[in-house]
C-alpha positions in Angstrom: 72.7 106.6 88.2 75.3 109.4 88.5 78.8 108.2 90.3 81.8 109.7 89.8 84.6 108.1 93.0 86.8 106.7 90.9 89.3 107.7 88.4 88.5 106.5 85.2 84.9 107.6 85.9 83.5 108.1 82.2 84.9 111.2 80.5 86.5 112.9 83.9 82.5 114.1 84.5 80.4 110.8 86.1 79.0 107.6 85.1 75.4 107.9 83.8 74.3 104.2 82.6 76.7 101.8 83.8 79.7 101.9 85.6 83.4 102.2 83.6 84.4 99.8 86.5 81.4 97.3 85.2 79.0 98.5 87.8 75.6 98.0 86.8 73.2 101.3 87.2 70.8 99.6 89.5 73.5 98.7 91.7 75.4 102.1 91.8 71.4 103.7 92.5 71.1 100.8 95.8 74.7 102.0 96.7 73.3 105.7 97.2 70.4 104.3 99.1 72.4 102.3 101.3 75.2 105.4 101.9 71.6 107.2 102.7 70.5 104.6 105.2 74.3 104.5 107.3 73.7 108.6 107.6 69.9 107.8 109.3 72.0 105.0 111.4 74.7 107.8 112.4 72.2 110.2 113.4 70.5 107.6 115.7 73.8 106.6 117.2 74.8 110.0 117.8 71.4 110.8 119.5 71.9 107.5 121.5 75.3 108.4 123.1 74.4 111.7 123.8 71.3 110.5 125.8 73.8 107.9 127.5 72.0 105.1 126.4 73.9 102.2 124.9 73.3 101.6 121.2 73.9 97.9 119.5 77.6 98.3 118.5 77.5 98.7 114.3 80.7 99.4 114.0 81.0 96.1 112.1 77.4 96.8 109.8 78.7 99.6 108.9 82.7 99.0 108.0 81.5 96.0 105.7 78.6 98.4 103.7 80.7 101.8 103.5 83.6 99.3 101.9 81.4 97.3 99.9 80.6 100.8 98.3 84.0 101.3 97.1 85.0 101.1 93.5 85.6 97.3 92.1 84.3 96.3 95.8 80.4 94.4 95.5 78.6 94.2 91.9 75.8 92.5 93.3 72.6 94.3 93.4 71.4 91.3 96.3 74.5 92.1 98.7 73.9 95.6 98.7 70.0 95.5 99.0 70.6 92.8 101.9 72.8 95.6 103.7 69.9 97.9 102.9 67.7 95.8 104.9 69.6 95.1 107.7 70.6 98.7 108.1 67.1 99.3 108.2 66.6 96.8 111.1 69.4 98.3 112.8 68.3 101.5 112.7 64.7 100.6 114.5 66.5 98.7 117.1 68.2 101.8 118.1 65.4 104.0 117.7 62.8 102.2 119.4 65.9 102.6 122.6 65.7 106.1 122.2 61.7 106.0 122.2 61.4 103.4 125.2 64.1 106.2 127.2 61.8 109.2 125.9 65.5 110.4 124.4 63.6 111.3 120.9 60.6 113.3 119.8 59.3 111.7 117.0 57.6 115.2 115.9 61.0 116.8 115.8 63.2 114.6 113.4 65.5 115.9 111.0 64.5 114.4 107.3 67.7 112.1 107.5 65.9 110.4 110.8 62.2 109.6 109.1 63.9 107.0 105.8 62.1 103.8 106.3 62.1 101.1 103.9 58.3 101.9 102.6 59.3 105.7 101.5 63.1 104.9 100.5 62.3 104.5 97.0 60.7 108.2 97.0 63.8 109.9 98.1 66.6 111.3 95.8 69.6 109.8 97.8 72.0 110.0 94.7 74.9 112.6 94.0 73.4 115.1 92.7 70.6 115.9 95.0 72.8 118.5 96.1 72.4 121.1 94.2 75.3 123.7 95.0 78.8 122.8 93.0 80.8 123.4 96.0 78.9 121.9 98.9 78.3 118.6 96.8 82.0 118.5 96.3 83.0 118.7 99.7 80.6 116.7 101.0 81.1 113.4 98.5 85.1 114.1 99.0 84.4 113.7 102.8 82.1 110.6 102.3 84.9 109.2 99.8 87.4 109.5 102.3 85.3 107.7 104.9 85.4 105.1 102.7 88.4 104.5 102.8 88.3 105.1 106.5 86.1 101.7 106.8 87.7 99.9 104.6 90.9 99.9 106.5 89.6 100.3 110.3 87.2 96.7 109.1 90.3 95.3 108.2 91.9 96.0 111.3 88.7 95.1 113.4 89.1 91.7 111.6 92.4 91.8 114.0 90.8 92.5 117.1 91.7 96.8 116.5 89.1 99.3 116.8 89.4 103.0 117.6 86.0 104.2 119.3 87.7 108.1 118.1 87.6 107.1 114.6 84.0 105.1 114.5 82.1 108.3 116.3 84.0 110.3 113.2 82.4 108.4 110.9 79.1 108.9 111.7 79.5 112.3 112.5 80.9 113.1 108.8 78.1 111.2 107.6 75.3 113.2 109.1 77.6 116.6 108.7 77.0 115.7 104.6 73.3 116.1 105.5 73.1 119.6 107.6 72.4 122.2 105.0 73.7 125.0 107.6 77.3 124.1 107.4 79.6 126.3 105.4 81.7 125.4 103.0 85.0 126.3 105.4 82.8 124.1 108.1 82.8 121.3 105.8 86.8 121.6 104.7 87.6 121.7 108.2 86.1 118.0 108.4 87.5 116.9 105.6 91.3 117.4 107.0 89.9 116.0 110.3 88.9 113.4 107.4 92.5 112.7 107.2 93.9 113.0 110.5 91.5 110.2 111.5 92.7 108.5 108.3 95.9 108.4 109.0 94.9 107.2 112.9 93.1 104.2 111.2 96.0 103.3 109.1 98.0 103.3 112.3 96.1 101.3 113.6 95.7 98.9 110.8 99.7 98.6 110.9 99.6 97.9 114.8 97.3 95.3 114.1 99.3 94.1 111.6 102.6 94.1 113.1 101.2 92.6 116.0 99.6 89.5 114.4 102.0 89.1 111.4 105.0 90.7 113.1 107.5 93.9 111.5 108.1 93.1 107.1 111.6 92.4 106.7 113.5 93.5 103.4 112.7 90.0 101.0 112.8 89.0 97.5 109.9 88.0 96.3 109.7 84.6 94.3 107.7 85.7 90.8 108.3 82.2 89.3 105.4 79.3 89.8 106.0 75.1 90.8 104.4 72.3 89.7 101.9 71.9 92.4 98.1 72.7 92.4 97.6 76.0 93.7 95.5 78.7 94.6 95.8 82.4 94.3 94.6 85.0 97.0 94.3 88.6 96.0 92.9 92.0 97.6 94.2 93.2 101.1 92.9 91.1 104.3 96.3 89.6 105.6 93.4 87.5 108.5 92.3 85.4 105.4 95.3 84.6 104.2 96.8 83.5 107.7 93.5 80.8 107.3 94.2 80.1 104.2 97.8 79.2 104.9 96.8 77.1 108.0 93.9 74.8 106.2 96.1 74.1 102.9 99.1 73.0 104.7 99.8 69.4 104.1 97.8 69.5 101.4 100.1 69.8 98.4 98.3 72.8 97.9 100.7 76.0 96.8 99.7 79.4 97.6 100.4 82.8 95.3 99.7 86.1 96.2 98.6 88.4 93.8 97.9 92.1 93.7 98.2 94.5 97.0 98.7 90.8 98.5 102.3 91.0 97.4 103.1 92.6 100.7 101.9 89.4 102.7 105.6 87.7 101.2 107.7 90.0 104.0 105.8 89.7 106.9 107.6 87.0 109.6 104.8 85.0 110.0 104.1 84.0 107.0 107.3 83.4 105.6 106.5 80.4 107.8 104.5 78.6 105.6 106.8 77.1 102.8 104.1 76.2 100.7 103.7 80.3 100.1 105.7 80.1 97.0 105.4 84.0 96.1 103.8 86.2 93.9 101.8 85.9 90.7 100.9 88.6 88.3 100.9 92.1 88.5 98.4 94.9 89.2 94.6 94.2 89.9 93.3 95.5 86.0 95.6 92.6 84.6 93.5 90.1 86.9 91.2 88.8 83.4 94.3 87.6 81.6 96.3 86.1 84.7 93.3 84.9 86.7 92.5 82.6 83.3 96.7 81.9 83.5 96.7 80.7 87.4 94.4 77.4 86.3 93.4 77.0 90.0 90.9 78.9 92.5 91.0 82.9 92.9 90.6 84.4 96.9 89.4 87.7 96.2 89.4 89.3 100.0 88.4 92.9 99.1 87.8 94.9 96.8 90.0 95.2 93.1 88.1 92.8 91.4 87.1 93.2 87.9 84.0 91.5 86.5 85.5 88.3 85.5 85.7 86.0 82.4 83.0 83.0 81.6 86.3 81.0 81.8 87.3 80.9 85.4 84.1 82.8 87.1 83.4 78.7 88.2 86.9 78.9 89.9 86.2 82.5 91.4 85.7 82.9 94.9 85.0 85.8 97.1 84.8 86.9 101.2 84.1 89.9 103.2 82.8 93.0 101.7 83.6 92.0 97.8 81.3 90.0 95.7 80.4 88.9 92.0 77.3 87.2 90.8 78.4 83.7 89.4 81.5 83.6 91.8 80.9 81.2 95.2 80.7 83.4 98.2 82.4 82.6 101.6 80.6 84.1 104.7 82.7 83.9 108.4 81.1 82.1 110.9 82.1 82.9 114.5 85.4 85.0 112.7 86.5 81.8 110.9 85.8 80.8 107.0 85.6 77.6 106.0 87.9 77.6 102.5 87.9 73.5 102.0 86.1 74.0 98.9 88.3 76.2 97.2 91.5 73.6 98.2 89.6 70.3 97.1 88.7 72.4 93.7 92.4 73.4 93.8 93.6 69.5 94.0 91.7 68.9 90.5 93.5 71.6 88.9 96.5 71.9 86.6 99.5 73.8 88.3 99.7 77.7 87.1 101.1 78.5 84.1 104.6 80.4 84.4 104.5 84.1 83.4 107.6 85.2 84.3 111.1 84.1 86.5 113.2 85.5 89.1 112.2 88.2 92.0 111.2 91.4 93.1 111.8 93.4 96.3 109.8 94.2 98.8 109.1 94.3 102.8 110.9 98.3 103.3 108.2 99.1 105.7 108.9 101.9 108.2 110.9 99.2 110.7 112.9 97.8 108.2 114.0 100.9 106.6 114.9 102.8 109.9 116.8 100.2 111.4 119.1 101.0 108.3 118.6 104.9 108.7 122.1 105.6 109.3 123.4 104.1 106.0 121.0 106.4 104.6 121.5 109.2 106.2 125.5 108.6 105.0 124.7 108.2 101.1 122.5 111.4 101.5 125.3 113.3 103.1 127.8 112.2 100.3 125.4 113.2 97.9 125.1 110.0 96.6 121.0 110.2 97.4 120.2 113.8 96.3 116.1 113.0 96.5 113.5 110.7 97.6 110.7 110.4 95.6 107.3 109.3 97.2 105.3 107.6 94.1 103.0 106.1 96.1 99.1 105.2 95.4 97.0 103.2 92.8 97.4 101.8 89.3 94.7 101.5 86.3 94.5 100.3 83.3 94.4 103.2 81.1 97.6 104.1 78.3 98.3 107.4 80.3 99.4 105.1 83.5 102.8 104.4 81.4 103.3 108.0 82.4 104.6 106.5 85.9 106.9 103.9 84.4 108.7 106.1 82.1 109.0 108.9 85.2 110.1 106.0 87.1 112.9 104.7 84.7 113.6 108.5 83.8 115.0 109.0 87.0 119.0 110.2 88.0 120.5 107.5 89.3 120.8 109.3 92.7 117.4 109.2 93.4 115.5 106.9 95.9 111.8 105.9 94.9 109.4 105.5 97.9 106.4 103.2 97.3 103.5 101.4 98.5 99.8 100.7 97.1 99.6 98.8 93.6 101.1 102.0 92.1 104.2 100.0 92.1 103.4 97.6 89.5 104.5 100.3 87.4 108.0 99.8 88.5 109.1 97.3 90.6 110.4 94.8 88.2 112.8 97.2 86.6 116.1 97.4 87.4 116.7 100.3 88.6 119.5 99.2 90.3 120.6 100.5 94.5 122.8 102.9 95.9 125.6 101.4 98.5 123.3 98.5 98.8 119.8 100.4 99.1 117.6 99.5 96.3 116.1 102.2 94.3 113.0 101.2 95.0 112.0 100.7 98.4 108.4 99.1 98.7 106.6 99.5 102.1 103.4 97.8 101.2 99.6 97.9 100.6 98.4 101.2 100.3 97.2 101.8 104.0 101.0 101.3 104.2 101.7 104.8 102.9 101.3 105.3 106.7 104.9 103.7 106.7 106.2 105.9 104.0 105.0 109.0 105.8 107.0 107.4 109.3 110.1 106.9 106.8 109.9 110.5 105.8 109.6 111.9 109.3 112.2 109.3 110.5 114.8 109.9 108.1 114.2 114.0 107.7 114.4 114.3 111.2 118.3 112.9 111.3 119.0 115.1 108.7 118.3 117.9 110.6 114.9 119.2 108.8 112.3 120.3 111.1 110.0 120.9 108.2 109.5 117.6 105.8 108.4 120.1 103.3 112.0 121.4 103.1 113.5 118.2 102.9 115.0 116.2 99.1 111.6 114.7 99.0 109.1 115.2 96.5 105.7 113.6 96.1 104.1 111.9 92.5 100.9 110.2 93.6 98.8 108.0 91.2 95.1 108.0 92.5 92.3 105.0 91.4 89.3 105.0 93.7 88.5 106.4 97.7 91.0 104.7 99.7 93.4 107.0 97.7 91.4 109.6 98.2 91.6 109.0 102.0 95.6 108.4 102.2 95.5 112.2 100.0 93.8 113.6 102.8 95.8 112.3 105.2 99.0 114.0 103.8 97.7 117.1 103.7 96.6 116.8 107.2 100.0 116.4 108.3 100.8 119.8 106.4 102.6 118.2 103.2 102.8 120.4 100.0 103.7 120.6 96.6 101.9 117.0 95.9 101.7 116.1 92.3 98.7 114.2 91.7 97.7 112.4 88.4 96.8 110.8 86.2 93.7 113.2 86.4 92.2 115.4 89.3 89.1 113.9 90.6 85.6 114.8 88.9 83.8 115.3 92.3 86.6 118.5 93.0 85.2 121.7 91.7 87.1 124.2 90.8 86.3 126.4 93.5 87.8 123.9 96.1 90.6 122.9 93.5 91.5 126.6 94.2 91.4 126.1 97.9 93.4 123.1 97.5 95.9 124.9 94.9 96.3 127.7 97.6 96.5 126.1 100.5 98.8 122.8 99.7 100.1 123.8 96.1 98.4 120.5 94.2 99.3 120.5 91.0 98.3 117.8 88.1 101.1 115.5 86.5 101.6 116.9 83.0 104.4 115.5 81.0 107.9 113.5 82.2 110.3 116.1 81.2 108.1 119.0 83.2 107.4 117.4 86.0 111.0 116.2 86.6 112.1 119.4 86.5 109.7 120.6 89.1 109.9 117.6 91.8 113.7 117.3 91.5 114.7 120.4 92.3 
């Protein structure tokens, strides 16, 4: 194997053996072939609508298998190879169309187009069959941030939101990674169209979201636990939760968030449901210790799972694109899931045990905070908020991530932390205290809500009179983990924003030839220490 998408990937070079996520080698080798299989799919689909003939939609095959690719997503080597397999029956579906419409010469196919499941195992689909340093870079940071491209637009197809723009983008970058005459400016060019449709797709996600759920309101977050049975949903997809909610109630069943979940707590809709008690835990690398805590059932709804414990794997379950071998799998049938199982296990448990008291805030999406712009906009001009800091983004479980809680707590007094993504673990239960009333902190969500953060930004600048955000009191310190990161990245420096400190390391799969590019063009620059990089992002 050779993978290197995430950020703790072994020695800030690749993963050779196993996974440092727990990934087995055999399953990160069937994730290249599958990723191989959705570019001979894409080429298909591409010839298809350009002969006018109308494909199978696969928008859905392929959402679920480019996001059960994703770091701490699927571990099992049977949910990948049965993605393998259908991909391959989708892709003779849609070829035999072309051949019935004579739209395809079989003697004229591009190597991409001629993968079948007999001659799959002959073919170097991994990293590193690129051989140029530059080319293989670009074109793994364009599949990474596709990744995270599917992971939210499957999330917000689970809400009846699909963007027919961003889809055809998808396969298109996919079969761009496998035209050798593309240069490398061709190839940055669509890795900032990467992020433009990135940060279309997390617009989209919010609409569907918003919609469904309606606008978060500013809430304080229960931490504390009852004395009921419960069960413990983690991951993103706000659609299982909703069924979750509606088959325990009655039930003397509690529910607890947990994770990028947290977010769920200020949407209207679900503050509905009073058996919702709040949240549990902290950041998704803690899951071992607090999963074994709860005492009841786990919901893992995407990825951020960890391989789990002997002790509560009999108590794990998992849906949609995540999976474990040992934990019970739920599949949808006809868009619903059947969780009874997990609440009659959940009624022979003991109630979770109590980690820690009070609240925390949360719900500052892009609604809530604008609707308060004004009193903003005041404390900014009285120069009682001299800077907003966006420290948006991932967490991990590694020492240097205390780097962000001691930047955090380091902080004047007169500055306002913008968050969202499970970055904030590192900060939200300090106290930190406000300013006039606005909390120091102001948490807008998952991390496809850095959409919202990027709204706030334009929303507040713009009353201040900016025209350019990058010479507003804003600074950016973004902690990176795995692709979805990597796709919200792209998407600010789509929209032209500079001067981003990134950390705790720079990606592997970067060279340094397009580090330069990237150092030229948008300034990145790597965190380094507290006391330097305070002096640079708070001027």
């Amino acid at each position: 194997m050779f993978c290197y998408q995430c950020e703790e990937t072994m020695n800030g070079e690749g993963c050779t053996k196993n996974g440092m996520c727990g990934k087995k080698g055999e399953v990160a080798d069937l994730q290249d072939d599958l990723i191989y299989v959705l570019k001979s799919i894409s080429y298909y689909n591409q010839k298809a609508r350009k002969a006018g003939i109308s494909e199978a939609s696969t928008d859905d095959f392929m959402f679920d298998a480019l996001f059960s690719t994703i770091t701490n997503t699927d571990f099992r080597a049977t949910g990948i190879q049965e993605r393998i397999d259908r991909g391959f029956e989708l892709q003779n579906e849609i070829k035999q169309k072309l051949l019935d419409n004579n739209a395809l010469d079989e003697n004229d196919l591009p190597d991409i187009a001629t993968v079948n499941p007999q001659n799959l195992r002959d073919r170097n689909t991994g990293i590193l069959a690129t051989e140029d340093e530059d080319i293989r870079s670009l074109r793994e940071l364009l599949i990474f941030g596709i990744k995270g491209i599917a992971a939210y637009a499957h999330h917000a197809m689970m809400l009846g939101n699909t963007n027919k723009k961003v889809n055809s983008f998808i396969e298109e970058g996919l079969v761009a990674t496998t035209d050798d005459s593309l240069t490398e400016k061709e190839l940055i060019a669509l890795v900032l169209r990467c992020g433009e449709k990135g940060f279309d797709v997390m617009a989209a996600l919010d609409m569907a979201n918003t919609t469904t759920f309606g606008h978060p309101e500013s809430t304080q977050v229960n931490i504390g636990t009852r004395s009921n049975p419960a069960i413990l949903i983690s991951g993103h997809d706000l659609n299982d939760l909703k069924q979750l909610l509606d088959q325990t109630e009655g039930t003397g069943v509690d529910i607890y968030t947990h994770g990028e979940m947290l977010p769920a707590n200020s949407y209207p809709e679900f503050k509905k449901y009073e058996h919702l008690v709040g949240n549990y835990g902290g950041s998704w690398w803690q899951q071992k210790k607090e999963f074994e805590s709860f005492n009841g059932p786990i919901l893992l709804t995407s990825n951020c799972i960890v391989p789990p414990k002997k002790t509560y794997i009999d108590r794990l379950y998992t849906t949609g694109s995540v999976g474990y071998d040992g934990a019970t799998h739920i599949v949808a049938k006809d868009g619903k899931k059947d969780f009874s199982a997990i609440v009659e296990q959940a009624k022979t448990c003991e109630p979770p045990v109590q980690l820690e008291k009070g609240t925390i805030s949360g719900g500052f999406a892009y609604n809530s905070v604008l609707s308060n712009a004004d009193k903003i906009v005041d404390a900014v001009k009285a120069g009682k908020i001299k800077k907003f800091i966006v420290m948006a983004g991932c967490d991990g479980r590694h020492k240097d991530r205390q780097y962000y809680t001691d930047f955090a707590e380091a902080l004047p007094e007169d500055t306002v932390i913008l968050t969202a993504g499970c970055a904030k673990y590192r900060y939200n239960k300090l106290n930190l205290g406000d300013i006039d009333g606005i909390p120091r902190v102001l948490d807008a969500g998952q991390c496809n809500d850095s959409f919202s953060l990027v709204i706030i930004a334009q929303g507040l600048m713009a009353r201040l009179g900016f025209e350019d955000v990058n010479d507003a009191p804003i600074s950016y310190n973004i902690a990176w983990y795995e692709q979805k990161a990597v796709l919200v990245l792209l998407a600010l420096l789509r929209l032209g924003i500079k001067d981003i400190t990134l950390g705790p390391r720079l990606p592997a799969f970067v060279s340094p030839n397009v580090l330069n590019v990237l150092v030229e063009k948008f300034n990145i620059t790597q965190n380094t220490t507290v006391e330097e990089d305070m002096g640079r992002l708070l001027k």
